[in-house]
C-alpha positions in Angstrom: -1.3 11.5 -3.4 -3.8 9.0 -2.6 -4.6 9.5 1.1 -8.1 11.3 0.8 -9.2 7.7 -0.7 -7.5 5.5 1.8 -9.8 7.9 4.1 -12.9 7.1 2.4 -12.1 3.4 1.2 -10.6 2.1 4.5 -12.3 -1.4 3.9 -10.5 -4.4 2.7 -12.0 -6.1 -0.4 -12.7 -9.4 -1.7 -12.1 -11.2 -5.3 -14.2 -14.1 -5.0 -18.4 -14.2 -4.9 -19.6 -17.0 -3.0 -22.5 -18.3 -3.4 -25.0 -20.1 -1.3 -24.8 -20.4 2.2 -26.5 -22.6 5.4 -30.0 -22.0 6.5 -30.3 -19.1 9.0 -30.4 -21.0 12.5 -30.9 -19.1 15.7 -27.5 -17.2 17.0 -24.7 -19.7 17.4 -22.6 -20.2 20.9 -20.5 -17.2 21.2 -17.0 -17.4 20.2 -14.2 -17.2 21.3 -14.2 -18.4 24.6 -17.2 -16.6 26.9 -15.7 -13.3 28.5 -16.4 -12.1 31.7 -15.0 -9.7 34.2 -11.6 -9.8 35.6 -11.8 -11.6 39.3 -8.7 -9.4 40.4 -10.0 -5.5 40.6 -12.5 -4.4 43.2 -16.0 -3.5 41.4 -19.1 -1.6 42.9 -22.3 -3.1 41.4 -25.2 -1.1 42.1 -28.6 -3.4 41.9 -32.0 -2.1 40.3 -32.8 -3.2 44.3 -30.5 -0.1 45.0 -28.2 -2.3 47.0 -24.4 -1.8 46.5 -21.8 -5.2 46.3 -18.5 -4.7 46.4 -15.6 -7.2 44.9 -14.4 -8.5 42.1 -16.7 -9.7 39.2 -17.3 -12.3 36.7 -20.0 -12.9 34.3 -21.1 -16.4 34.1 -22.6 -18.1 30.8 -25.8 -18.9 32.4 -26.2 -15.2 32.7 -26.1 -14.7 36.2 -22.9 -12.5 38.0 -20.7 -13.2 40.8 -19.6 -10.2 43.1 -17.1 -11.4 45.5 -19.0 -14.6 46.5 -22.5 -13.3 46.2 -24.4 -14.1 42.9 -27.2 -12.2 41.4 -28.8 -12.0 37.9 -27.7 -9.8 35.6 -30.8 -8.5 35.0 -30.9 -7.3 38.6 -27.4 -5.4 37.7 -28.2 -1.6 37.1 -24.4 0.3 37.3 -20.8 -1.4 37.6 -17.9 1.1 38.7 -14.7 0.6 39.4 -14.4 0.7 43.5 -10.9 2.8 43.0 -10.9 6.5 43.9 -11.9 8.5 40.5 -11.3 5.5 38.9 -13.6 4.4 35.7 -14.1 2.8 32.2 -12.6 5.1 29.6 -16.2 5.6 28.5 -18.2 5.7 31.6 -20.0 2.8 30.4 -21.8 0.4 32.8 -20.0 -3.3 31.4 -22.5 -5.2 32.4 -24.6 -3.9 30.0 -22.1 -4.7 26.6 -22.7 -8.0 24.9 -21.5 -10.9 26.6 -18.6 -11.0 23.9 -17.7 -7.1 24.6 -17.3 -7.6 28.4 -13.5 -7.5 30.3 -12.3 -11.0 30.1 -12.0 -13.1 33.0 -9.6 -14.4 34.6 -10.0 -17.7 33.6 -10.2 -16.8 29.7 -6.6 -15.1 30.0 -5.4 -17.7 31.7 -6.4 -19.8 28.8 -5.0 -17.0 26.2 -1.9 -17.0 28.0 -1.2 -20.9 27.6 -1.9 -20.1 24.3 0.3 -17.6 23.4 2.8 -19.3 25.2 2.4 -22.1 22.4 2.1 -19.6 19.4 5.4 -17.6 20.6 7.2 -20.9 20.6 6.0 -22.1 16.9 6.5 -18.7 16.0 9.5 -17.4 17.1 10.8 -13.8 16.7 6.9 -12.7 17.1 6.7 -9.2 19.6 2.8 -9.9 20.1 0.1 -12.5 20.2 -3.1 -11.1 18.8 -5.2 -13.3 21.1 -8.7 -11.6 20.6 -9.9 -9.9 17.4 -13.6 -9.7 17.4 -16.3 -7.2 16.1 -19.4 -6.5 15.0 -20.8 -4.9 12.3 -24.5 -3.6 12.1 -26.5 -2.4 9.4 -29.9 -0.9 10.9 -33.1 -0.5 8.5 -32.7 3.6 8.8 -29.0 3.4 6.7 -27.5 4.6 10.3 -24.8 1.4 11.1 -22.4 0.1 14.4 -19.4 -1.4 14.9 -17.9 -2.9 18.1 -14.7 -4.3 18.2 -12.9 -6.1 21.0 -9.1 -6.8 21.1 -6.7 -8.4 23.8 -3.3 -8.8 22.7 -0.1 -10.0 24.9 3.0 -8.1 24.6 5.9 -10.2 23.9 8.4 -7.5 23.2 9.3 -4.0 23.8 8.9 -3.2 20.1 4.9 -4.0 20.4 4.5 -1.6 23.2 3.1 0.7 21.0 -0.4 -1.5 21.1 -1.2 0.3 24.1 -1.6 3.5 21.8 -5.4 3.3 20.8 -5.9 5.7 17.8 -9.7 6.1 16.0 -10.7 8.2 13.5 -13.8 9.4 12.7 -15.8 12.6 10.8 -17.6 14.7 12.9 -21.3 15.0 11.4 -21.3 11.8 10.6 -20.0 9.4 12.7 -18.8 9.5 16.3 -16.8 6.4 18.0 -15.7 5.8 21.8 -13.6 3.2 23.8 -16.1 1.5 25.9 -13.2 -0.2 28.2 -9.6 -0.3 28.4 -7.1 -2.1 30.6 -3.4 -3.7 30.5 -3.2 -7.2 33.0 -0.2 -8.2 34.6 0.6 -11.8 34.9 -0.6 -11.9 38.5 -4.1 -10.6 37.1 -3.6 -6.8 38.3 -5.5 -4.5 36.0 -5.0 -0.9 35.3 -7.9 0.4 33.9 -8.0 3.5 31.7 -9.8 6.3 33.2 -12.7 8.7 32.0 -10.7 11.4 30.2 -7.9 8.7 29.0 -9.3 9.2 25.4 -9.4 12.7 23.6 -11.0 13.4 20.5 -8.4 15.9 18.3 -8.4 17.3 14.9 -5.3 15.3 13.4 -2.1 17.4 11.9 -3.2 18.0 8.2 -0.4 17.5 6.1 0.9 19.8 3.7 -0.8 17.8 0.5 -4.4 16.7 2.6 -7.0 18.7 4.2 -10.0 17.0 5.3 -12.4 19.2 7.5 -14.8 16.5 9.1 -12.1 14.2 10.1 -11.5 13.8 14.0 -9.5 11.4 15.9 -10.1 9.5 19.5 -6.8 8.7 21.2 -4.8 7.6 23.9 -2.9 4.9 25.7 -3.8 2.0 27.5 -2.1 2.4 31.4 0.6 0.6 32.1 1.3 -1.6 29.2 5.0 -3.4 29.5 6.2 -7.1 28.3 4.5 -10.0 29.4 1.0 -8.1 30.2 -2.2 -7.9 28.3 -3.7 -5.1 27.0 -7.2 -5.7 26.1 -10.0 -2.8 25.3 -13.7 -2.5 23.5 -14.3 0.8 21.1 -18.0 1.2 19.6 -18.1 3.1 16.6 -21.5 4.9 15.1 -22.2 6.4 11.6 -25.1 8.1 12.6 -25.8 10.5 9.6 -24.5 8.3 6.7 -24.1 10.4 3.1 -25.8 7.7 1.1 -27.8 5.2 3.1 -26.9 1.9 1.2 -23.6 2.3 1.6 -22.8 -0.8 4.0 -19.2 -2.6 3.2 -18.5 -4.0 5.8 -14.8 -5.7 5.7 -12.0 -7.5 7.9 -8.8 -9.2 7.7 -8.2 -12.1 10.1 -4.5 -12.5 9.6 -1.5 -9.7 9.9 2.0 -10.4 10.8 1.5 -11.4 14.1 0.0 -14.8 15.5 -3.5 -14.6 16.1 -5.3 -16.9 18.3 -9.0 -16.2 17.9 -10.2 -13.9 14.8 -14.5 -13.4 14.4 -16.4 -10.9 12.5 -20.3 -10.7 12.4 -22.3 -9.0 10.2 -25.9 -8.1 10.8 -28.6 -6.9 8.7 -32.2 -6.2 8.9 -33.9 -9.4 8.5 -34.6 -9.9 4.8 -31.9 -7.7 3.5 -30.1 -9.8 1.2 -26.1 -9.1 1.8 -23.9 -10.1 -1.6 -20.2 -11.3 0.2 -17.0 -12.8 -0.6 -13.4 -14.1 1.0 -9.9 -13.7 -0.4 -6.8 -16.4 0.8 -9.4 -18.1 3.2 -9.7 -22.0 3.7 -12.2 -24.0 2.6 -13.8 -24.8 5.8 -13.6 -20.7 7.0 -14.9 -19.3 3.6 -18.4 -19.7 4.0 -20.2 -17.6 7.2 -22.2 -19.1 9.9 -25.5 -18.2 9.8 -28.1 -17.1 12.5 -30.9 -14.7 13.2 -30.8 -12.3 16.2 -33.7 -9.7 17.1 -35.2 -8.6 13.7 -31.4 -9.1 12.2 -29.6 -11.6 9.9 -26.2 -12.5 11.0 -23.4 -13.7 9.2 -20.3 -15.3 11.4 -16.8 -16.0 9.9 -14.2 -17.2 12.0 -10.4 -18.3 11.8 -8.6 -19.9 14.4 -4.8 -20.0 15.7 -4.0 -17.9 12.1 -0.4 -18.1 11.2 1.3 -14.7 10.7 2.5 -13.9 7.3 6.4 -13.9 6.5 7.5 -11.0 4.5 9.3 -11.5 1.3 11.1 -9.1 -1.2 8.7 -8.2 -3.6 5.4 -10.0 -2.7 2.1 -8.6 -3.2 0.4 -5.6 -1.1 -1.2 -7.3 1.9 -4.8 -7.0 0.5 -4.1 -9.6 -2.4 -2.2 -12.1 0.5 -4.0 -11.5 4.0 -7.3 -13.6 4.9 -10.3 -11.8 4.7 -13.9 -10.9 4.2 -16.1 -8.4 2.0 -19.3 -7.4 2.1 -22.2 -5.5 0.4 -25.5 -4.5 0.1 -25.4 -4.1 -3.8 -25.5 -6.8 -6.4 -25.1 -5.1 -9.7 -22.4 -2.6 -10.3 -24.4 -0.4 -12.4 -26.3 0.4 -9.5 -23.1 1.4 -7.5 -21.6 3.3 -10.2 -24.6 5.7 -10.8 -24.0 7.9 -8.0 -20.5 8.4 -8.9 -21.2 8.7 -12.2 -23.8 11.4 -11.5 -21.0 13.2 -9.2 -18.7 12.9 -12.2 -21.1 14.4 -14.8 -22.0 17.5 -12.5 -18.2 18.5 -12.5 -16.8 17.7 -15.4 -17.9 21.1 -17.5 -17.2 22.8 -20.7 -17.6 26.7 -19.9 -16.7 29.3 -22.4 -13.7 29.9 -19.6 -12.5 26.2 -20.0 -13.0 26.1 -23.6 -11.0 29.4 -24.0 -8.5 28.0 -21.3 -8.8 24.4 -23.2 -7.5 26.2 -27.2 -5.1 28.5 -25.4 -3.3 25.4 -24.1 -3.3 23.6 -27.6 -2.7 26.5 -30.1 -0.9 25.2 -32.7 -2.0 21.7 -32.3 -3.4 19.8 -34.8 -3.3 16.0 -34.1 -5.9 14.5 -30.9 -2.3 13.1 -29.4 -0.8 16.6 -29.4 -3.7 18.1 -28.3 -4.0 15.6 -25.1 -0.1 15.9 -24.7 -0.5 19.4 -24.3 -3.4 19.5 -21.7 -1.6 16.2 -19.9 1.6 18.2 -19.4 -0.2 21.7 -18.5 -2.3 20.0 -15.9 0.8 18.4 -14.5 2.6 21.9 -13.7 -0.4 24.5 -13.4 -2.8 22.2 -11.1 -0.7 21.7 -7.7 -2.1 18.6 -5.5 -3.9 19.7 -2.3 -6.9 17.6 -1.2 -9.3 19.6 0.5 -12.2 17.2 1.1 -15.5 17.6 3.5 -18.3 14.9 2.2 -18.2 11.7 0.3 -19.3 13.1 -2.5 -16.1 15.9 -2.6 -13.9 12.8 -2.4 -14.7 10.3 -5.2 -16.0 13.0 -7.5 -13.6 16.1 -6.9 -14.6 19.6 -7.3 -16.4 21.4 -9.9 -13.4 21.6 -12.7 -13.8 25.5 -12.9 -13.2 25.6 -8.7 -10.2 23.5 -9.2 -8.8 26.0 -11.4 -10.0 29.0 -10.3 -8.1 27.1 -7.0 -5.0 26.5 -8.8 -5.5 23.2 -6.7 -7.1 20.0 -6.1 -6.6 15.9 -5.3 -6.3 13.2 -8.0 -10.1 13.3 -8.2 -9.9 17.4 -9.2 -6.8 16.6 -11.5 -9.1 13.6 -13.3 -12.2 15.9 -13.7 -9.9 18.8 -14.8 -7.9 16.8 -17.3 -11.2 15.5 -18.7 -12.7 18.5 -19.0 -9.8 20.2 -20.5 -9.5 17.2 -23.2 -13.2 17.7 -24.2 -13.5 21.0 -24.7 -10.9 20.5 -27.2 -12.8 17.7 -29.0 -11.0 14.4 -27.1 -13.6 12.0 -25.3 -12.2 11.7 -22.4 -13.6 10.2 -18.5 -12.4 9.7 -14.5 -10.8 6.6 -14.0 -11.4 5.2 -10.3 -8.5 2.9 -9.5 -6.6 1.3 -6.9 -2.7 1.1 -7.5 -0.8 -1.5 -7.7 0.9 -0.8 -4.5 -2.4 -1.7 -2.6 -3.7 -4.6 -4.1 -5.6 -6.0 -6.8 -9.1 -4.0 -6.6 -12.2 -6.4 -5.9 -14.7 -6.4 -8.9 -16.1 -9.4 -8.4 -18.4 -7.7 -6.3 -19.4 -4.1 -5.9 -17.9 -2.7 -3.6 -15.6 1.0 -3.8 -12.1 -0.6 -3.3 -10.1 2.2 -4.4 -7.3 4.9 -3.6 -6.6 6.9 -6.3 -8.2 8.7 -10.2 -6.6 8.9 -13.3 -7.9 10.3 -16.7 -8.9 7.6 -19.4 -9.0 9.4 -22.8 -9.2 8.4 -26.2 -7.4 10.1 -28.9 -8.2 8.8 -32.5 -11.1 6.8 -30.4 -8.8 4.9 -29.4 -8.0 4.7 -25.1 -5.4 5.8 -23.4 -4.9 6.6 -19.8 -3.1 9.6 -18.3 -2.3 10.6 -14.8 -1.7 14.2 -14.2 -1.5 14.2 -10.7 2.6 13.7 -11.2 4.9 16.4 -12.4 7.4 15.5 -14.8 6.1 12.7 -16.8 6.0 13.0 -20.8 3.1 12.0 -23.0 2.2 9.3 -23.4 3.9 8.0 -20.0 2.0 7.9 -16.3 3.0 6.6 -13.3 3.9 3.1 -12.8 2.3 2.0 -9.6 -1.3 2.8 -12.0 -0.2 -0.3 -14.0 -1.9 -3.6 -14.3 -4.5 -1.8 -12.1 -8.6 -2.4 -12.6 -10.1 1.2 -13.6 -13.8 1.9 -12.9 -15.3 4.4 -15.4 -18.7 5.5 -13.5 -19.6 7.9 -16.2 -19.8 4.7 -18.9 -20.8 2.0 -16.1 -17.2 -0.3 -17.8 -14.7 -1.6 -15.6 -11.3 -2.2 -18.0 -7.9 -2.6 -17.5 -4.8 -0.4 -17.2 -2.0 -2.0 -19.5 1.3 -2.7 -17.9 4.0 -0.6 -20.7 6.1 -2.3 -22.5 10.1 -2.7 -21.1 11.0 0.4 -23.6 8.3 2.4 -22.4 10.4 2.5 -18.6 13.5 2.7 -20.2 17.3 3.8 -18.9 19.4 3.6 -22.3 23.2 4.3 -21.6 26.0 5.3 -24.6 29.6 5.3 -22.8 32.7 6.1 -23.9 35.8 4.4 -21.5 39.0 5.2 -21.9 41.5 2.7 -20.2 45.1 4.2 -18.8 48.1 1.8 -18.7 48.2 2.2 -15.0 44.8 1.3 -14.0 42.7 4.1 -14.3 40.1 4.9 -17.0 37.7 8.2 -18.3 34.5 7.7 -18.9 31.9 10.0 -21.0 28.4 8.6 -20.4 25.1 9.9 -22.6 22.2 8.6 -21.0 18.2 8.8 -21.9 15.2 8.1 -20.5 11.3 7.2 -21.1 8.3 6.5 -18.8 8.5 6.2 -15.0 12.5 6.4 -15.1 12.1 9.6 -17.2 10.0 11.2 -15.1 12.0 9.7 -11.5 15.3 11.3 -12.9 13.8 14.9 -14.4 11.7 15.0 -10.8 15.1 14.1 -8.9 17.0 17.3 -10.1 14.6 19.5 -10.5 14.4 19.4 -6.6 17.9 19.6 -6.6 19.0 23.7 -6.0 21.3 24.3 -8.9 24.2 25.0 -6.5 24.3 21.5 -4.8 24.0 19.7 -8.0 27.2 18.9 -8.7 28.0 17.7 -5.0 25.2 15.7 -5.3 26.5 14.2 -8.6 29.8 13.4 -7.0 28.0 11.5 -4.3 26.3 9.4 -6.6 29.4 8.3 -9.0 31.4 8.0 -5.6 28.1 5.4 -4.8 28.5 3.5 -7.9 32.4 3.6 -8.4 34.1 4.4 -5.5 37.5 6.5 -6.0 35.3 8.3 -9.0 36.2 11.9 -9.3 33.3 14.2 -11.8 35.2 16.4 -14.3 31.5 17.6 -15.6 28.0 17.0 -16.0 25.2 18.4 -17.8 21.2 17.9 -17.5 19.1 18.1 -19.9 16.0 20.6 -20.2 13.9 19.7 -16.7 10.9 22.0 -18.0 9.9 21.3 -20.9 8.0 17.7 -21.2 8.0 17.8 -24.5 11.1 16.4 -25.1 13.0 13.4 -23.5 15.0 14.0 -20.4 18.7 13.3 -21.2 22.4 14.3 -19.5 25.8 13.9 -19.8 28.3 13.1 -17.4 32.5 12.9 -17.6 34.1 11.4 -15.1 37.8 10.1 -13.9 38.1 6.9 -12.0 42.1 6.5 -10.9 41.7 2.9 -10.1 39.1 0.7 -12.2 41.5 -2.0 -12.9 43.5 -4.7 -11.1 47.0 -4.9 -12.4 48.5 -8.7 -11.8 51.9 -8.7 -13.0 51.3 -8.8 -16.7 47.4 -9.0 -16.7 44.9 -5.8 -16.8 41.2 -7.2 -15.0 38.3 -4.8 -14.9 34.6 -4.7 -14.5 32.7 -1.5 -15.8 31.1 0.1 -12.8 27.1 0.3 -12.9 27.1 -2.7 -15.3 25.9 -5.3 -13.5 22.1 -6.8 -12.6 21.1 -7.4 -9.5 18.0 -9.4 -8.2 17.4 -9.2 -4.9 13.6 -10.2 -5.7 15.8 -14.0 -6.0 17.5 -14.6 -2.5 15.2 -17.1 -1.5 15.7 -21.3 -2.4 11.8 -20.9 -2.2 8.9 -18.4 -2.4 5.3 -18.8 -0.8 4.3 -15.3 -2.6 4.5 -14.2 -6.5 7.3 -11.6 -7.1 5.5 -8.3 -7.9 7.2 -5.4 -9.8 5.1 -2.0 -10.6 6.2 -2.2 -13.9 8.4 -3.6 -16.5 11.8 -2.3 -17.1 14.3 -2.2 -20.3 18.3 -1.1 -19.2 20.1 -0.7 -22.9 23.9 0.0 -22.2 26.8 0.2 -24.9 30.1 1.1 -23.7 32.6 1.6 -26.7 36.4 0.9 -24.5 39.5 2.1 -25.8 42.1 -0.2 -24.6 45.3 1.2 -23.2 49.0 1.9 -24.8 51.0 -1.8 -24.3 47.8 -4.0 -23.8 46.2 -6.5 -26.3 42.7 -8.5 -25.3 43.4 -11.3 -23.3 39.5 -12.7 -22.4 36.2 -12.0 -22.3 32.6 -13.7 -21.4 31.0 -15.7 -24.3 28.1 -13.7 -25.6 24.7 -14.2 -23.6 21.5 -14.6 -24.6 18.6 -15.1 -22.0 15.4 -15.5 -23.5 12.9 -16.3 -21.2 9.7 -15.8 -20.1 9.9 -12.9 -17.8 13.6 -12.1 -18.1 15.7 -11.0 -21.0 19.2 -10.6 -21.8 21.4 -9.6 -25.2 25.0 -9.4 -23.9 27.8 -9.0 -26.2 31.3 -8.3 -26.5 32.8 -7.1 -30.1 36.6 -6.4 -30.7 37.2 -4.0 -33.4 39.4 -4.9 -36.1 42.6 -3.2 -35.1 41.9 -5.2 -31.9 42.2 -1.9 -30.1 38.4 -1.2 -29.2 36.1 -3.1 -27.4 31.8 -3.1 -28.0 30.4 -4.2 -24.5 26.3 -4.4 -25.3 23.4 -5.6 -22.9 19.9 -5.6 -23.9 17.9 -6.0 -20.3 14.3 -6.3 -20.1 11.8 -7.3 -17.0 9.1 -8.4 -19.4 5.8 -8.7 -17.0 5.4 -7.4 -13.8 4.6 -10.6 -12.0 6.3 -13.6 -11.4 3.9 -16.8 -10.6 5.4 -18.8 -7.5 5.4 -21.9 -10.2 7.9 -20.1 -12.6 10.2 -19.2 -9.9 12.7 -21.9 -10.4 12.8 -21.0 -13.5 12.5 -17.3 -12.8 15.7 -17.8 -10.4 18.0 -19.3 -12.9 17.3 -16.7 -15.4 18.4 -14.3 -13.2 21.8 -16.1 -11.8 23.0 -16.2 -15.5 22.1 -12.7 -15.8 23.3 -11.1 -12.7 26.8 -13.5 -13.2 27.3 -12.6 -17.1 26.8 -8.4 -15.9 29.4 -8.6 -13.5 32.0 -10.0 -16.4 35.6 -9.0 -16.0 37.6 -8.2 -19.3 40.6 -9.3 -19.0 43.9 -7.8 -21.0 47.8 -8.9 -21.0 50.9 -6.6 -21.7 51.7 -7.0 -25.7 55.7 -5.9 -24.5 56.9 -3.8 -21.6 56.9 0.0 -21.5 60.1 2.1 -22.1 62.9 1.2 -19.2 60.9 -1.6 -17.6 61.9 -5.2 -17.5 59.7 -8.0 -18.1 59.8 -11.0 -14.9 
């Protein structure tokens, strides 16, 4: 639902202003090592003279070039080909004419990359690639229009990293075009295979089902012979030559994925003068601050990271913005001033027509409370608005559409749903605004500068004056409940220039609670009648899940989901609750048999009740480099009232359990009715924040280990006297 904004937000943002930085100083020695031409294919250089040289070629840092064994300068150089047969750049381009730091590399600088990646594959073992070369440039010219180059050599390790021969751009046609000045893959001996002229296509990509975008355009294709234990190494330049709004210059970059990297360098130029506002995330002290220099009329800005180690996944660890080493920039130091075009989009589609007004009362007749009223519109939106983005300008995408297009439409993105909802919600007499977020899944947004570090829009309203955010871009969620990955999330609200926060719900507003009935059978087997019911993201997860479901497999599928939790189980019957109507809570019923749920040992009766137990798979490591990060919290209430069977008395069960602590909670009882023939299992489970600091994780760890052991309890019963005919051992 959120792809139009990765689109338009493809930048990677920063939480931390820096300020201050070292006197501009002319351009610094370039870095990494200098590149030049590889020595191994044959090149012809036509001179300005007219002469033709024929050989292999190497820049040298003195700025002269060496063609076989002749050198000249390069300023004599006017054309550089390759010497095969219909053989040339990708682009056409003459190389000797790039930036020294844009030019093939020589043979000498891969030799020197390949030592290294020899010493990075053996420190980090189980790596497919080396990225030995990540550099670009990013340029900010006094008209708005801006550049990028970017120059990349990795060594493939692996056959799984083949795929970094496929070269994939995208741009929008109208305003921005982009091209792969050079492309080659190097053998170990220093062979090249150079990618020829019509190599990379420009395309219009497959537009899914759910996103339409009319500009965009992508460059592709594959690098030649790319294989294990070569290089493949290209340059792409990318232009916005007719930007939408002129001061929009972010430039971004991440210097760390999860593969080594060897040699990571981002500059950033701007017209001298122009003041740029900047800031780092999970960079080290000595990186965080950029190099400055001064280059033709510009300002540059260097930062650098050397010999980065890749990141190790963990279960549950933040999104890769909030982990990765990187940079932000922008041209804008006062939020306000970035909001105000947004917010200008925002007011020019959010309208109150006598068409929405009528539309608006229609949709909360008989409504008489601001909560029922917002309800109403919050669940209408949901089922009458179906999610399509069809975007073709900036503007399109972080305002939406007109809200009487969108529903003339009967479609729109998360930025029509936002305008739509708020539209509807006003013209019923409910304040109500878009909310520019990013989720929880991406990151934590960067407000510490401005910068548009978003994917997604939600509805902020306020009821009673009093806020509250909705998200009708889902389907089957009931006031006041919206989707989980929104929680915790930073919300920009351009129309009122405030940045706020989403609340995380509480554990019973994402809530599973369970009533079961078990009856135990002297040989083993047990019934069960279960009565379950459901609130926030669960609610809507489980209603969504069936209603997809064609009436006529539902019961297969059923069976396939007790046979998951309780193998052997066998479904007598089932029944949902009503999937339409978000009004009410989402509830069902299900009766089932399972023949074998206890082990019989000669007079003993042990059994554990199936889909009881806790499981924390966010706690398999001794240690944790990363915070555990959940979208949400989460309460599981489960009662199961046990009728024990004909012949059998309570033999032992688990001492009661209570977990307090501070992100974990547990109530676990076990109650015998008077008669002694009933048993009372209870646990009260909560996930009380979404976050777990790395600090608290010992703690967090041995929370869970009593949890996850006290959920798997076995009851345990013994034989009061044996049945009819049998003899006791």
């Amino acid at each position: 639902m959120r792809g139009r904004f990765r689109t338009l937000f493809k930048i990677l943002l920063i939480p931390v202003i820096l300020a201050g930085c070292a006197a501009p100083h002319k351009a610094p020695p370039a870095k990494p090592p200098q590149v030049a031409a590889a020595g191994a294919p044959q090149f012809d250089v036509t001179l300005w003279s007219g002469q033709v040289l024929r050989g292999p070629v190497r820049w040298q840092l003195d700025g002269t070039v060496i063609v076989g064994e002749k050198s000249v300068r390069s300023a004599d150089v006017r054309l550089v080909q390759s010497a095969v047969e219909g053989a040339r750049f990708a682009g056409g381009v003459d190389v000797s004419k790039l930036p020294a730091n844009y030019r093939p590399l020589s043979a000498d600088a891969l030799a020197d990359y390949r030592k290294r990646c020899d010493q990075a594959a053996d420190l980090y073992k189980g790596s497919d690639a080396v990225l030995c070369l990540d550099q670009g440039e990013n340029v900010y010219h006094k008209d708005g229009t801006q550049s990028y180059l970017y120059h990349a050599l990795y060594l493939i390790l692996k056959d799984s990293a083949r795929g970094l021969a496929n070269v994939s751009l995208g741009f929008h046609e109208g305003r921005s075009r982009t091209r792969v000045l050079f492309a080659r893959s190097i053998a170990p001996d220093g062979a090249s295979r150079w990618a020829e002229a019509d190599t990379f296509a420009v395309s219009v990509p497959p537009q899914a089902q759910e996103f339409v975008d009319t500009r965009s355009r992508v460059l592709s294709g594959q690098v030649p012979g790319a294989d294990t234990g070569m290089f493949v190494e290209y340059v792409y330049e990318d232009e916005t030559y007719n930007p939408e709004i002129k001061e929009f210059f972010f430039p971004g970059y991440t210097f760390q994925s999860e593969r080594p990297v060897l040699d990571s360098v981002i500059d950033v130029l701007v017209p001298s003068g122009t003041p740029l506002n900047f800031a780092t995330r999970n960079m080290p002290e000595s990186a965080r601050a950029p190099e400055r220099f001064v280059r033709e009329g510009f300002d540059g800005y260097r930062w650098e990271m050397h010999d980065v180690p890749p990141i190790t996944p963990e279960p549950f660890m933040p999104a890769d913005a909030d982990v990765l080493a990187s940079m932000q920039g922008s041209l804008y130091f006062d939020w306000k001033s970035l909001m105000a075009p947004t917010g200008r989009f925002q007011k020019e589609r959010i309208e109150d027509t006598p068409a929405i007004k009528k539309l608006a009362e229609e949709i909360t007749a008989g409504k008489t409370t601001d909560d029922e009223k917002v309800a109403a519109v919050y669940q209408w939106v949901e089922r009458n608005v179906n999610y399509l983005s069809v975007k073709s300008s900036l503007s399109s995408g972080w305002a939406g559409h007109p809200a009487s297009e969108t529903l003339k439409n009967g479609y729109g993105d998360c930025t029509d749903v936002s305008i739509v909802a708020a539209s509807l919600c006003r013209a019923v007499g409910v304040d109500a605004y878009p909310a520019i977020i990013k989720t929880n899944d991406e990151g934590t947004m960067m407000t510490e500068i401005p910068v548009p570090d978003a994917n997604h829009a939600i509805t902020l309203v306020y009821p009673n004056g009093k806020p509250r955010f909705i998200d009708a871009t889902a389907q089957d969620y009931r006031y006041p409940y919206f989707r989980a990955d929104d929680h915790g999330a930073k919300a920009i609200i351009d129309i009122k220039e405030e940045i706020t926060d989403v609340p995380v719900g509480a554990p019973e507003d994402n809530m599973r609670e369970s009533a079961q009935k078990v009856t135990l059978l002297p040989n083993g087997g047990a019934t069960f009648v279960e009565q379950n019911s459901y609130t926030g993201t669960y609610e809507a997860g489980v209603r969504g899940y069936w209603r997809s479901v064609p009436p006529e497999l539902r019961a297969r599928i059923m069976q396939q989901y007790l046979q998951s939790r309780a193998p052997g189980a066998l479904l007598d019957d089932f029944k949902l609750g009503d999937m339409e109507d978000l009004s009410k809570q989402f509830a069902m019923e299900i009766d089932y048999r399972l023949p074998s749920l206890a082990t019989l040992m000669q007079d003993l009766y042990i059994f554990t009740l199936p889909g009881f137990g806790q499981n924390f798979p966010d706690a398999t490591l001794d240690k944790r480099t990363y915070d555990i990060v959940m979208p949400t919290t989460l309460e599981f209430v489960t009662t199961a009232t046990i009728a024990l069977p004909d012949g059998y008395e309570l033999a032992g069960v688990p001492e009661p359990l209570k977990v307090e602590g501070k992100y974990l909670f547990l109530d676990g009882t076990i109650e015998k009715s008077a008669d002694g023939r009933t048993l009372i299992v209870k646990q009260v489970f909560k996930r009380l924040t979404n976050r777990v600091p790395v600090a608290d994780y010992s703690e967090y760890r041995k929370d869970a280990a009593r949890i996850a052991a006290w959920t798997e309890l076995k009851i345990v019963l013994r034989k009061t006297a044996p049945a009819a005919g049998e003899v006791r051992q």
